[in-house]
MARZAPA-737106 format. One record per atom (N, C-alpha, C): residue number from 0; z, x negated, y. Coordinates in steps of 0.2 Angstrom, whole numbers, plus 5000, padded with zeros to 4 digits. Atoms other than C-alpha are relative to their C-alpha. Last residue first. Layout:
MARZAPA-737106
+------+------+------+-------+
| resi |   up | east | north |
+------+------+------+-------+
|  NUM |    Z |    X |     Y |
...
+------+------+------+-------+
This chain:
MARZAPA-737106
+------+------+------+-------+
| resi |   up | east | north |
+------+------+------+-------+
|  135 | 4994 | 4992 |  4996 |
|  135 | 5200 | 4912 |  5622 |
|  135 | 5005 | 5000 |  4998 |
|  134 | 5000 | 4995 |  5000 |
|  134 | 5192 | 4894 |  5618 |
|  134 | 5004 | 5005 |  5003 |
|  133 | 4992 | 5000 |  5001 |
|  133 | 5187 | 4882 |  5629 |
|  133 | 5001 | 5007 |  4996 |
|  132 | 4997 | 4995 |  4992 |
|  132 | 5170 | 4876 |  5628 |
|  132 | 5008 | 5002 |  4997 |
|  131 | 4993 | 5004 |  4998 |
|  131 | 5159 | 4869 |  5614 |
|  131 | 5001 | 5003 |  5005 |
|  130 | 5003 | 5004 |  4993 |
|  130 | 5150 | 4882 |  5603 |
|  130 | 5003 | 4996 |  5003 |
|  129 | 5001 | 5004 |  5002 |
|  129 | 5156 | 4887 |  5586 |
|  129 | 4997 | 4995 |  5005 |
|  128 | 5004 | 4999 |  5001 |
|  128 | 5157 | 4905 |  5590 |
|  128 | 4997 | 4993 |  4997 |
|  127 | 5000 | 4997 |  5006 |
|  127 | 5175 | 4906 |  5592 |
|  127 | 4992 | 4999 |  4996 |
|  126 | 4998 | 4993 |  4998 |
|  126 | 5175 | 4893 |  5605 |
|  126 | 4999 | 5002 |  4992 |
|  125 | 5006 | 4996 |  4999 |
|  125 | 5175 | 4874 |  5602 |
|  125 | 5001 | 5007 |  5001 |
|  124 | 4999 | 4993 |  5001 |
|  124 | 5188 | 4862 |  5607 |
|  124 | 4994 | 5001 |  5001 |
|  123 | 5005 | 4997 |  4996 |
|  123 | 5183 | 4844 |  5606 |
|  123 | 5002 | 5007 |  4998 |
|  122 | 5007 | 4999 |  5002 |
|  122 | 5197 | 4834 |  5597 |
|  122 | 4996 | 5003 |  5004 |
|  121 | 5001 | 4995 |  5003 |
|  121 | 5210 | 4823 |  5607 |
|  121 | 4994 | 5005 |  4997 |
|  120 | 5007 | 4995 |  4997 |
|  120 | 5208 | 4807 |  5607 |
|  120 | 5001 | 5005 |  4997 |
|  119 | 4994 | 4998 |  4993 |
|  119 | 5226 | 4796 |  5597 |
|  119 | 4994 | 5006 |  5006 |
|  118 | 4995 | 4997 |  5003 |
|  118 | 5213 | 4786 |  5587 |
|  118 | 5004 | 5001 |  5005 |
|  117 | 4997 | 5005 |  4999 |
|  117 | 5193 | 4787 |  5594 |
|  117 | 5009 | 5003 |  4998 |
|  116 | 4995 | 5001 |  4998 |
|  116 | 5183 | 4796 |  5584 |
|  116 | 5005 | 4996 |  5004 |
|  115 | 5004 | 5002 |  4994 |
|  115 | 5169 | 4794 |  5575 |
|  115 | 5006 | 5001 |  5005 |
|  114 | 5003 | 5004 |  5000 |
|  114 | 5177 | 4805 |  5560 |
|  114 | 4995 | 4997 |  5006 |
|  113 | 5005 | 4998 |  5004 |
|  113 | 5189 | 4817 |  5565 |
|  113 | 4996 | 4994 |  4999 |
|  112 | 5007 | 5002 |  4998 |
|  112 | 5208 | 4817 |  5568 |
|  112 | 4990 | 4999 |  4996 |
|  111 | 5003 | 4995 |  4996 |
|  111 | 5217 | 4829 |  5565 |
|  111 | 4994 | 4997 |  5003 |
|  110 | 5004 | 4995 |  5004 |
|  110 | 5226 | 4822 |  5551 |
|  110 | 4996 | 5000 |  5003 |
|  109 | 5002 | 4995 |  4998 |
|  109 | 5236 | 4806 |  5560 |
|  109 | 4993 | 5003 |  4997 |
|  108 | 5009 | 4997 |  5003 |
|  108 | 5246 | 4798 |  5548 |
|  108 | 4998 | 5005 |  5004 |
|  107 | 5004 | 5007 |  4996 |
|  107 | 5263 | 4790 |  5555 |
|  107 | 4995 | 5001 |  5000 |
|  106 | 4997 | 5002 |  4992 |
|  106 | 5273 | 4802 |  5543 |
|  106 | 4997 | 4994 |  5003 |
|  105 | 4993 | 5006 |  5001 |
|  105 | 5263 | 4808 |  5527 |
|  105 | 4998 | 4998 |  5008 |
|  104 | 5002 | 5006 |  5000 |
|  104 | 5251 | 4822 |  5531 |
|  104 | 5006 | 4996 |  5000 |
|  103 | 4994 | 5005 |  4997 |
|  103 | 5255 | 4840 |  5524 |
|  103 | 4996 | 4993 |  4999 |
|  102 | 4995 | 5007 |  5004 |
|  102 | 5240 | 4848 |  5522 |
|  102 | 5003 | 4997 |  5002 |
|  101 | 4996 | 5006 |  4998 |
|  101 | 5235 | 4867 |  5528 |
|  101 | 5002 | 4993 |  4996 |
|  100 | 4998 | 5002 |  5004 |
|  100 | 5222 | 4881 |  5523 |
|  100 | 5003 | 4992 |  5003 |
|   99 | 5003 | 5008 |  5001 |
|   99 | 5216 | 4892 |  5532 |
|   99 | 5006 | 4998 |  4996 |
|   98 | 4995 | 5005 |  5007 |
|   98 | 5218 | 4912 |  5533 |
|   98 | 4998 | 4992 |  5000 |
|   97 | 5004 | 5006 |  5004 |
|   97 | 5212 | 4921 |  5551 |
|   97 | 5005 | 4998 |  4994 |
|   96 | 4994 | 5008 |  5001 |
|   96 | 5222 | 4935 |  5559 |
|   96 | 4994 | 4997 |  4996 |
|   95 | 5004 | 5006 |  5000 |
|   95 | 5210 | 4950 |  5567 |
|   95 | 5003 | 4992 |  4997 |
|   94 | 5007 | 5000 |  5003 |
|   94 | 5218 | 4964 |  5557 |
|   94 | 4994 | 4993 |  5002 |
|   93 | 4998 | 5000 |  5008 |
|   93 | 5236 | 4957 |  5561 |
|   93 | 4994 | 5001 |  4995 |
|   92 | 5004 | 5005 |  5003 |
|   92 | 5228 | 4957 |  5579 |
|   92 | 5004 | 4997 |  4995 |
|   91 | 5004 | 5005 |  5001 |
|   91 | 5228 | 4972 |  5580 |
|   91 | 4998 | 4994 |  4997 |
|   90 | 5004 | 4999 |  5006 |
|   90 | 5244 | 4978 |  5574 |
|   90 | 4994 | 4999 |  4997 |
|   89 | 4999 | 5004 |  5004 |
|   89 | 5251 | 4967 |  5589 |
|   89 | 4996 | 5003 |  4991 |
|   88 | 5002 | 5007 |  4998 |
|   88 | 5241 | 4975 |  5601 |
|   88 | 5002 | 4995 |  4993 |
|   87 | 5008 | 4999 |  5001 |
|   87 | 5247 | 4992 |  5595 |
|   87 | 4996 | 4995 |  5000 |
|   86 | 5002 | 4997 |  5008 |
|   86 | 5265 | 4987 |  5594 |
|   86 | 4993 | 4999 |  4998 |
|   85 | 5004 | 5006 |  5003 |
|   85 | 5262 | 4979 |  5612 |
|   85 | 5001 | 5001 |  4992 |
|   84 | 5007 | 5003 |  4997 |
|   84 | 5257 | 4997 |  5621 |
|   84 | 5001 | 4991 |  4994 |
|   83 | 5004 | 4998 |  5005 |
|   83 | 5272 | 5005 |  5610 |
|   83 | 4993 | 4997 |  5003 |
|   82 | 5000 | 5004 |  5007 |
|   82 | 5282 | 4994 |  5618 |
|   82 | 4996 | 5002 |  4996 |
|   81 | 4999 | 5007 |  5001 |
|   81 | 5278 | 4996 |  5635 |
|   81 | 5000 | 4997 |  4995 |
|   80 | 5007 | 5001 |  5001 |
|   80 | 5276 | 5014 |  5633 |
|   80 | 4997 | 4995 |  5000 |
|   79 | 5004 | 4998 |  5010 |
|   79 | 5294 | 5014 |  5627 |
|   79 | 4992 | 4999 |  5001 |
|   78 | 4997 | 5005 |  5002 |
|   78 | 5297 | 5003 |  5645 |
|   78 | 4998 | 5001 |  4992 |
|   77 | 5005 | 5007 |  4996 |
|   77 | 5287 | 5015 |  5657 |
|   77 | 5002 | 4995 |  4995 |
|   76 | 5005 | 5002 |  5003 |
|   76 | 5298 | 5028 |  5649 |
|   76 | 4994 | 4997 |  5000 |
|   75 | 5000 | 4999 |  5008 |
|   75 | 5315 | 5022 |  5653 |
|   75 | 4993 | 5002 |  4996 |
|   74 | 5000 | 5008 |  5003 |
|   74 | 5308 | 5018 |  5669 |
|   74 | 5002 | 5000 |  4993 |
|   73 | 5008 | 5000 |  5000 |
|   73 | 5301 | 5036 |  5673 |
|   73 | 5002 | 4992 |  4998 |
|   72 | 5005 | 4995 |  5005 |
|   72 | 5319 | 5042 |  5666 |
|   72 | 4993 | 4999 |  5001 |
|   71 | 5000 | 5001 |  5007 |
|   71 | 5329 | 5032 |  5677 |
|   71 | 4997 | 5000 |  4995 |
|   70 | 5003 | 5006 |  5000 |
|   70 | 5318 | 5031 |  5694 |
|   70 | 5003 | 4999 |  4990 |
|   69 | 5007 | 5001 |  5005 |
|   69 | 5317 | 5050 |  5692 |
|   69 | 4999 | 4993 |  4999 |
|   68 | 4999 | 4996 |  5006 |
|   68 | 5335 | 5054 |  5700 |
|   68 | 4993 | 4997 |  4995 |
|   67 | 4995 | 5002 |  5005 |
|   67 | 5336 | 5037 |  5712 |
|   67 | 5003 | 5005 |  4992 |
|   66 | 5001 | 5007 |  5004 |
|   66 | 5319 | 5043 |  5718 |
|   66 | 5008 | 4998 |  4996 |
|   65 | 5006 | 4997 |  5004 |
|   65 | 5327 | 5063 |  5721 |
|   65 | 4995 | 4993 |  4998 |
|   64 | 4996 | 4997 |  5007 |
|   64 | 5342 | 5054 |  5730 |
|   64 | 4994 | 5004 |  4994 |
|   63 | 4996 | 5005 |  5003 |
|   63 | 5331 | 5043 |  5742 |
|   63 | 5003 | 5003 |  4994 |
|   62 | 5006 | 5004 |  5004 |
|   62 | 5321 | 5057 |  5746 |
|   62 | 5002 | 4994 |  4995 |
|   61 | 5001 | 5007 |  4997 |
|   61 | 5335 | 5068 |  5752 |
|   61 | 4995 | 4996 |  4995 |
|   60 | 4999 | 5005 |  5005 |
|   60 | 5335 | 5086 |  5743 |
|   60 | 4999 | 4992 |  5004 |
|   59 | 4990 | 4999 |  5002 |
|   59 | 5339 | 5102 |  5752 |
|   59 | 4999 | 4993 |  4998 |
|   58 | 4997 | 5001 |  4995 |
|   58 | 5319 | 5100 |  5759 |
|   58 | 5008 | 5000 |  5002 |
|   57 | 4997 | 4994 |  4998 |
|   57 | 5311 | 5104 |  5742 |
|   57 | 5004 | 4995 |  5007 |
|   56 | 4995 | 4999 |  5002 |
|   56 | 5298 | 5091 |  5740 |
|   56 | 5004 | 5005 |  5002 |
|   55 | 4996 | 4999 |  4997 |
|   55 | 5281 | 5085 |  5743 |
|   55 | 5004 | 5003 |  4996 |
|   54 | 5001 | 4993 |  5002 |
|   54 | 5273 | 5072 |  5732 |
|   54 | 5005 | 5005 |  5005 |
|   53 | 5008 | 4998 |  4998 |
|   53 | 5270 | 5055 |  5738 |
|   53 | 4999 | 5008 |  5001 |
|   52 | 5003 | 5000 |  4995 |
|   52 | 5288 | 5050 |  5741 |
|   52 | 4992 | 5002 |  5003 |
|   51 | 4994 | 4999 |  4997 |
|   51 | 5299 | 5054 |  5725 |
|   51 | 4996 | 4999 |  5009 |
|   50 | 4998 | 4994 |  5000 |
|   50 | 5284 | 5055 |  5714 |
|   50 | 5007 | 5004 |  5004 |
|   49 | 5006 | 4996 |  4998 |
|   49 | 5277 | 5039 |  5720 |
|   49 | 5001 | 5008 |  4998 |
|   48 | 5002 | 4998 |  4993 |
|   48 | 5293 | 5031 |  5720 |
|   48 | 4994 | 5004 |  5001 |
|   47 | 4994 | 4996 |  5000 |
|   47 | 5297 | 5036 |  5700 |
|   47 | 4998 | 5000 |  5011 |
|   46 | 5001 | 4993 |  5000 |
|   46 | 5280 | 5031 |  5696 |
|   46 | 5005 | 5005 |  5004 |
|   45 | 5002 | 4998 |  4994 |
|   45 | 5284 | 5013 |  5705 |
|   45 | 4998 | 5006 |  4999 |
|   44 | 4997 | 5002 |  4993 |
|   44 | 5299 | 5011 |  5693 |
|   44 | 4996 | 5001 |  5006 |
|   43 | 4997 | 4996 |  4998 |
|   43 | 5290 | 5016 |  5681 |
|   43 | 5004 | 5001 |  5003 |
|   42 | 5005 | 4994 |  5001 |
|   42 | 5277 | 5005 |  5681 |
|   42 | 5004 | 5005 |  5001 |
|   41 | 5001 | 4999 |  4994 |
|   41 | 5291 | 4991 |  5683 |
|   41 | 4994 | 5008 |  5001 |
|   40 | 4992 | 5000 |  4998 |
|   40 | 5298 | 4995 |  5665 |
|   40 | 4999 | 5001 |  5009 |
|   39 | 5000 | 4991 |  5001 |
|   39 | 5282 | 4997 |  5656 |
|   39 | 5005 | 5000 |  5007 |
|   38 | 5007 | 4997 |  4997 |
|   38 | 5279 | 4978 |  5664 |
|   38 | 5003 | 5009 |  5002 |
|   37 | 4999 | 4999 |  4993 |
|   37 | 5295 | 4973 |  5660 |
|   37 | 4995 | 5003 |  5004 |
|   36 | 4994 | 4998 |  5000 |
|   36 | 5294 | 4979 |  5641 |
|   36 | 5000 | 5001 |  5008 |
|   35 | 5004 | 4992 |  4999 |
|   35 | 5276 | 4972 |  5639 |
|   35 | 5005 | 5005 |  5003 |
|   34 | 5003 | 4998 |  4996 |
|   34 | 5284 | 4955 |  5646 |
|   34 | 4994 | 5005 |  5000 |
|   33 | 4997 | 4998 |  4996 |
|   33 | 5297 | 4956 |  5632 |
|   33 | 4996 | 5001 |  5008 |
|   32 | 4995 | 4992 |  4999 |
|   32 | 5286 | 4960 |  5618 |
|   32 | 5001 | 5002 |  5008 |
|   31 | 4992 | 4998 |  4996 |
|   31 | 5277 | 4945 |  5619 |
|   31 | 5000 | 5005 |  5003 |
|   30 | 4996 | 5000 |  4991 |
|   30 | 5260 | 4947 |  5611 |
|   30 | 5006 | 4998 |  5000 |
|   29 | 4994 | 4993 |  5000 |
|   29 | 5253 | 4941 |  5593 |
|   29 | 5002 | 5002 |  5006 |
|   28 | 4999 | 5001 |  4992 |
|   28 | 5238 | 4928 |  5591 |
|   28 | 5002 | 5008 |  5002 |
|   27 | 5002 | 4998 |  4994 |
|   27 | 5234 | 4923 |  5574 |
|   27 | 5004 | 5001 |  5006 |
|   26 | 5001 | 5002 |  4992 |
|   26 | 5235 | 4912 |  5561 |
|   26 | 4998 | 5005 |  5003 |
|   25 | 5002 | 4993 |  4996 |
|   25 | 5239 | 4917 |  5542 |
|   25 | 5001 | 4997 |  5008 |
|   24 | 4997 | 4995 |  4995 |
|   24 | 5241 | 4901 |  5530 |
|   24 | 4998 | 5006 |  5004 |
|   23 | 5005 | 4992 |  4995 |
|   23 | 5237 | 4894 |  5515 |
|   23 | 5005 | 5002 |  5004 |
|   22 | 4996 | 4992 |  4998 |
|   22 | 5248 | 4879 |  5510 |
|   22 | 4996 | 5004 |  5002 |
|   21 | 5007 | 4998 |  4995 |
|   21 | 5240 | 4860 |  5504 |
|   21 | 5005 | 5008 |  4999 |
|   20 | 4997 | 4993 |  5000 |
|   20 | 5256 | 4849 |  5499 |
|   20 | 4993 | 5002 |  5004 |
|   19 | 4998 | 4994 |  4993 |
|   19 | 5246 | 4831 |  5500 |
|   19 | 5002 | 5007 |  4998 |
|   18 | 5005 | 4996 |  4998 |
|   18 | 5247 | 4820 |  5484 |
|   18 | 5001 | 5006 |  5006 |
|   17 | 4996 | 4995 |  5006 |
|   17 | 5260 | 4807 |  5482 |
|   17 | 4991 | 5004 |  5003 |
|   16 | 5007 | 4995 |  4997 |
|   16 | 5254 | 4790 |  5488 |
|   16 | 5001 | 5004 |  4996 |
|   15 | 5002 | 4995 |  5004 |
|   15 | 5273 | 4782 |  5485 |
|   15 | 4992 | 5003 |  5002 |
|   14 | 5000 | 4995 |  4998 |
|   14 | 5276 | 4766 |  5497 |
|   14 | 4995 | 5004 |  4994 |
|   13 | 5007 | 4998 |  5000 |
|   13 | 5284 | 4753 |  5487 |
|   13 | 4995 | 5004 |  5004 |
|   12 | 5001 | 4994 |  5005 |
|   12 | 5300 | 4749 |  5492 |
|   12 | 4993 | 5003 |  5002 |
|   11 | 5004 | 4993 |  4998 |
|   11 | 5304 | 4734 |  5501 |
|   11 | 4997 | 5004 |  4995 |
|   10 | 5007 | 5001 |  5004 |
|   10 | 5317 | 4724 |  5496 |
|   10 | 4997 | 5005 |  5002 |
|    9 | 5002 | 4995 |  4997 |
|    9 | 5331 | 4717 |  5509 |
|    9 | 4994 | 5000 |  4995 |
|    8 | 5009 | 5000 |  4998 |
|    8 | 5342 | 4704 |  5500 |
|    8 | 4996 | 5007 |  5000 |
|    7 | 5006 | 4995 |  5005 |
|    7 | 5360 | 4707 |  5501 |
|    7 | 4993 | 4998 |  5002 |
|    6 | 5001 | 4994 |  4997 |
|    6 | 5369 | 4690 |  5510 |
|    6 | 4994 | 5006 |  4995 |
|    5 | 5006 | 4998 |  4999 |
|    5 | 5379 | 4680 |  5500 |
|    5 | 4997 | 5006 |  5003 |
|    4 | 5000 | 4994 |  5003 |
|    4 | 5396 | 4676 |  5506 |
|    4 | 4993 | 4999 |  5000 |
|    3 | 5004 | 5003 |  5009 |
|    3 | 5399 | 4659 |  5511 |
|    3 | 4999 | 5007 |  4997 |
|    2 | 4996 | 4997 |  5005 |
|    2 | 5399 | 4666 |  5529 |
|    2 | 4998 | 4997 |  4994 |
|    1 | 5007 | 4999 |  5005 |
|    1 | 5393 | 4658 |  5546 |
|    1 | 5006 | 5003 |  4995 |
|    0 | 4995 | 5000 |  5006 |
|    0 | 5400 | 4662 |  5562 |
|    0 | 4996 | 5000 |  4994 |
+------+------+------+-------+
């Protein structure tokens, strides 16, 4: 189908070279909560059998029922100590965080790469010391 209508002509638009946004930031390496949580949580979970079948006991009491009394309360606090174990880790490493400094790369642009290079190759990890190898 043709049209007597003119068709809008398509321009291309310049592309701007703006100057790269540079951000300081804070990097480090925080735990997950919830599997200090389950951990604390199983710990006391096996405190509570270890004190309901390792330890002797009064003989009125069923073993079963004396683990179903402590498993609460040894798992409740298997679970705080869980958190306060990753509290402290995380306080950590809030002491050991590093600062650097980031720039936005316009879209398409890849940053990271290094001189010599090939493009799209990932870089060489080095450890903390500057060495090659994988860091921790």
């Amino acid at each position: 189908m043709s049209s007597d209508q003119p068709t809008p002509e398509r321009r291309e638009i310049p592309a701007r070279r703006e100057i790269p946004e540079r951000r300081e930031i804070t990097v480090r390496r925080a735990p997950k909560y919830v599997p200090f949580l389950i951990l604390g949580g199983l710990v006391g979970f096996a405190a509570a059998a270890v004190i309901a079948y390792a330890l002797p006991g009064d003989a009125s009491y069923d073993r079963g029922a004396v683990y179903g009394f402590f498993m609460v309360p040894c798992t409740a606090a298997g679970v705080i100590l869980g958190a306060i174990a990753a509290l402290v880790l995380d306080r950590a490493s809030v002491r050991r965080a590093r600062r650097g400094v980031v720039e936005a790369a316009p879209e398409g642009e890849l940053s990271a790469e290094e001189p010599g290079t090939e493009p799209g190759a990932a870089p060489e990890r080095t450890t903390d010391d500057g060495e090659p190898g994988q860091r921790s």
